[in-house]
Structure formats: C-alpha cells, structure tokens
VEXDREN-2710 file (C-alpha; in Angstrom, 1 decimal):
% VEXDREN-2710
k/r/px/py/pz
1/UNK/-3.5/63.0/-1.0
2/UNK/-4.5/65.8/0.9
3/UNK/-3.2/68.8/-1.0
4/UNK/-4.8/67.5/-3.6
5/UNK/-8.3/68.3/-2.2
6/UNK/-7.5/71.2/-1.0
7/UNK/-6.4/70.8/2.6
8/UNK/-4.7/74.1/3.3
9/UNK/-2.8/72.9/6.7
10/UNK/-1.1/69.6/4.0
11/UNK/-0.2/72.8/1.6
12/UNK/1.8/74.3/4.5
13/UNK/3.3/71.4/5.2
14/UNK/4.6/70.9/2.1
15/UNK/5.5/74.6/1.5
16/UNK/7.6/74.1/4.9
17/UNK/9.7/71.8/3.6
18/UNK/9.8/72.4/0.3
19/UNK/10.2/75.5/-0.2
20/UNK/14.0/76.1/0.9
21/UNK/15.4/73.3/-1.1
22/UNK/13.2/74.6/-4.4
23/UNK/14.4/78.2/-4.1
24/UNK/18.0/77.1/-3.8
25/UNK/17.9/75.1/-6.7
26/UNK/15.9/78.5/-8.1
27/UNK/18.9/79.9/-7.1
28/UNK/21.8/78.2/-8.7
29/UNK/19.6/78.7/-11.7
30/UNK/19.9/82.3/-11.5
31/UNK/22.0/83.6/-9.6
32/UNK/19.6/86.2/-8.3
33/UNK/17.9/85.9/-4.6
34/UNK/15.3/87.9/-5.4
35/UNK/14.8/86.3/-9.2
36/UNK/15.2/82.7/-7.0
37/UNK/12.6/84.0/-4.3
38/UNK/10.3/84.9/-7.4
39/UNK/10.4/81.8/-9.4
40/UNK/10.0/79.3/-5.9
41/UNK/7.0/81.5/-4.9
42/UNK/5.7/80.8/-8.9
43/UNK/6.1/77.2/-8.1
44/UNK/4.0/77.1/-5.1
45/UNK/1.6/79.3/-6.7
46/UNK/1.2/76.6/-9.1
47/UNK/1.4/73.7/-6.7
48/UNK/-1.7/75.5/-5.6
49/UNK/-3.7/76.1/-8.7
50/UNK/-3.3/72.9/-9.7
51/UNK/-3.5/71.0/-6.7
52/UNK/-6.0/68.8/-8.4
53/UNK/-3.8/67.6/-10.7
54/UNK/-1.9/66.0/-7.6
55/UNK/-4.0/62.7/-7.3
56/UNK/-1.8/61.6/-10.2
57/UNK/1.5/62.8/-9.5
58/UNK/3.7/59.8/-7.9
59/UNK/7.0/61.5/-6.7
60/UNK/6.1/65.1/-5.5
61/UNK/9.9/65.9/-4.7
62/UNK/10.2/65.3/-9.0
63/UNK/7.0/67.3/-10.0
64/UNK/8.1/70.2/-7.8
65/UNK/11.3/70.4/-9.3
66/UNK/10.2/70.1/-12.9
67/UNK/7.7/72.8/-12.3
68/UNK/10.9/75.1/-10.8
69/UNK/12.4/74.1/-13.9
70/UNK/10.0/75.2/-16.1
71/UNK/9.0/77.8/-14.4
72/UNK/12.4/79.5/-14.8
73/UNK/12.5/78.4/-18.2
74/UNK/9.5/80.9/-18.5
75/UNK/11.6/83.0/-16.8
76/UNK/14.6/83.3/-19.2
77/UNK/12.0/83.6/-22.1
78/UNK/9.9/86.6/-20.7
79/UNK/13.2/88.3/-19.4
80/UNK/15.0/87.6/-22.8
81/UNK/11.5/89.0/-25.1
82/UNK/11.9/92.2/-22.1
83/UNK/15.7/93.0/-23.0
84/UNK/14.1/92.6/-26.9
85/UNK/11.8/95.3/-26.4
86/UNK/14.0/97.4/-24.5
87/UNK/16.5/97.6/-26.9
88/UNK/14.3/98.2/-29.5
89/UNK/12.5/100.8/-27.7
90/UNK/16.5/102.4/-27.4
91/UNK/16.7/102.3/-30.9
92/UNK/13.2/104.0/-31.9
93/UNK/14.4/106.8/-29.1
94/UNK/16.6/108.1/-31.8
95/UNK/13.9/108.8/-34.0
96/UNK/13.4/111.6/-31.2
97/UNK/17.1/112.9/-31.2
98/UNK/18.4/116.6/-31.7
99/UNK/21.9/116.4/-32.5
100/UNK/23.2/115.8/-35.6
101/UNK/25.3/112.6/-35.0
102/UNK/21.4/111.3/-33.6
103/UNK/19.9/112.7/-36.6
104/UNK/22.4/110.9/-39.1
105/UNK/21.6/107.4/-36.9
106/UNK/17.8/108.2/-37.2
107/UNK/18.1/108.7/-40.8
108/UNK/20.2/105.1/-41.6
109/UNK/17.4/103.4/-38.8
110/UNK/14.3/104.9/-41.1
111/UNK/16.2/103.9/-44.4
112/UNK/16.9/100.3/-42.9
113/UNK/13.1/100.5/-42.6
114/UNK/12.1/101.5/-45.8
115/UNK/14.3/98.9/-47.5
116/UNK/13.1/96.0/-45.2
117/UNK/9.5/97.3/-46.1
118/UNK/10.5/97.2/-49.8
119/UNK/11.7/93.4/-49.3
120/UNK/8.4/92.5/-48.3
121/UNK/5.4/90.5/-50.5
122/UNK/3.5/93.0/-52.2
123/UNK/0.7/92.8/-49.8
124/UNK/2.2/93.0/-46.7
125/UNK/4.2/96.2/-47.9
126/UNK/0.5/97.9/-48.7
127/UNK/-0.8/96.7/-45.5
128/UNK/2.2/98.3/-43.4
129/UNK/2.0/101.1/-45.3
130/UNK/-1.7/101.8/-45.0
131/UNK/-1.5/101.5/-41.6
132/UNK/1.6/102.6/-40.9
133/UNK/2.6/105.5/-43.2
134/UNK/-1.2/106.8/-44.1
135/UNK/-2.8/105.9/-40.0
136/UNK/-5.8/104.2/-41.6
137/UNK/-6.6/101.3/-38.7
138/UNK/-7.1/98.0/-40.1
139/UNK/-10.7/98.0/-40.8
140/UNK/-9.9/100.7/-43.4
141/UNK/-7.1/99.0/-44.8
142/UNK/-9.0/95.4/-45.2
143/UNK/-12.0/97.4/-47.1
144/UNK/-9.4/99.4/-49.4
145/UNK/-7.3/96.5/-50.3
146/UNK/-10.7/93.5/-50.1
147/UNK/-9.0/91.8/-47.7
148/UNK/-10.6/90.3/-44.6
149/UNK/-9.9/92.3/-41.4
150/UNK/-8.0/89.5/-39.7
151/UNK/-6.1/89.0/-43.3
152/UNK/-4.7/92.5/-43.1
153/UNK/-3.7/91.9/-39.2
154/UNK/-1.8/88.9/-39.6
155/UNK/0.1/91.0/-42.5
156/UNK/0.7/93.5/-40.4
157/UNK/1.6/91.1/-37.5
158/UNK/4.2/89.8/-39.8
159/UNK/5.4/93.1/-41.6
160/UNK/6.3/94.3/-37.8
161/UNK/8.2/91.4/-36.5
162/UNK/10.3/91.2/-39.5
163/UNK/10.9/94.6/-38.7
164/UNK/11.3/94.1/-35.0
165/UNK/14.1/91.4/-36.1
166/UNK/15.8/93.7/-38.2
167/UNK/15.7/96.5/-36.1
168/UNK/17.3/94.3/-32.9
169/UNK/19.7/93.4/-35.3
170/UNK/20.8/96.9/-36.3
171/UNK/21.0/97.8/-32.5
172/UNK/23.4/95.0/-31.9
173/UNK/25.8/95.9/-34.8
174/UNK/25.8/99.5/-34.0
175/UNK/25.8/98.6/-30.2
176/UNK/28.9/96.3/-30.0
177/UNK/30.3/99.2/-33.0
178/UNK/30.4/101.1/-29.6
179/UNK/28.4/104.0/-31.6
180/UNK/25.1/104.2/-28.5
END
C-alpha cells in the first residue's frame, strides 16, 4: 500500500474521499460541526502517524471508522474529566466569596473536607495534612513521616481524588438544590 510508506499524493487521495463520510459519521456522534470537524481531522492525523501500521490493515473503510470511533470516545472522556474540573473549580470559588450566604456555603464545603480527611487511613490523613494544611512539599513530608518520596505522592494522589469525588458530589446536590 502506498500510504503506508509514506506516499503523500495516496494520503490525499484517501483524505479526498474519506474524509466527508468520516466527519458525518463524526457528526451524528456529536452533534457539533465544529466538535465533528475536530474529531475527523484527529482521525487523519492518526491515519498519518501511523501510516505504518497500514501494511496490515485489510479493509481501510473499517479501520477509519473504528479510529473515528475511538477517537470520539476520547472525546467524551476528556470533555466529561473538563466539565469535572470545571465544576469543581466552581465550587473552590466559594472559598473566595464575600457575602454571607457564600460564606455559610464555604464553611459546609471546608467542613465536608475536614470530615472526608478524617475518614481517611491514618497515613494518608498526615500526608494531606502535611502538605496540605502545614505547605511542607513532599520531600519534607516523606522525611518527617520515613516514608519514600513517591509513598507520600501516591497518598496524596489518593487523599485528593477522594476528595475531588466528594467535592463533585457536593456540587451536584447543592447544584440541582438550585442553591449556585
């Protein structure tokens, strides 16, 4: 095959006639043009990068389509961890409030903290807490506790996603409450 060695003009032929009928399946995936004009130019991206990989592939109209597939698979994943963050980012925002109905919401977010923090194995609670509550960085925290360094990061790696999970969770209550 061609593509597969890196025949640029083979490539362009290919794009030309794949490329409408991957972005309109693209498409009905999302419902976005731009989101479907994204994911089809990901696909050929790909098509490109691993062009290689092509000597092997037997039905190129399948491969391309699986690839759209998983490439808006990826899609829904990055955009679903994005509205994660976001939303938790919201939430920490009232830790910055002024009034008193945002200082009464920051107050129940830090104590939903503290008792998640209490729930946690003894030394995943000092590790947050070193690092968290005194700001010593994790080199200081794996010497004060005799812990390897990568020890005390995987605690706190765990201590913040419970936390992350709980947080979310919190936003989603007091969200659909109608209360933000």
């Amino acid at each position: 095959m061609r593509l597969a060695s890196g025949d640029v003009s083979a490539f362009e032929a290919v794009f030309r006639q794949y490329y409408p009928r991957v972005r309109a399946f693209a498409l009905g995936l999302t419902k976005e043009a731009s989101d479907a004009d994204d994911i089809a130019q990901q696909v050929f991206v790909k098509l490109w990068t691993h062009r290689s990989q092509l000597v092997a592939v037997r039905n190129l109209d399948a491969y391309l389509f699986k690839t759209a597939r998983n490439t808006f698979l990826d899609y829904i994943r990055s955009r679903k961890k994005k509205l994660v963050i976001e939303r938790i980012d919201e939430g920490m925002c009232l830790l910055d409030s002024a009034s008193p109905f945002e200082d009464l919401e920051r107050e129940e977010l830090r104590l939903l903290v503290d008792m998640v923090v209490e729930t946690m194995p003894p030394k995943r609670q000092a590790v947050y807490r070193m690092s968290r509550e005194q700001g010593l960085n994790l080199e200081e925290v794996s010497k004060a506790l005799s812990i390897s360094k990568k020890t005390a990061e995987n605690h706190l790696n765990l201590a913040l996603r419970q936390l992350r999970k709980i947080v979310y969770l919190f936003l989603l209550i007091v969200n659909n409450l109608g209360v933000f």
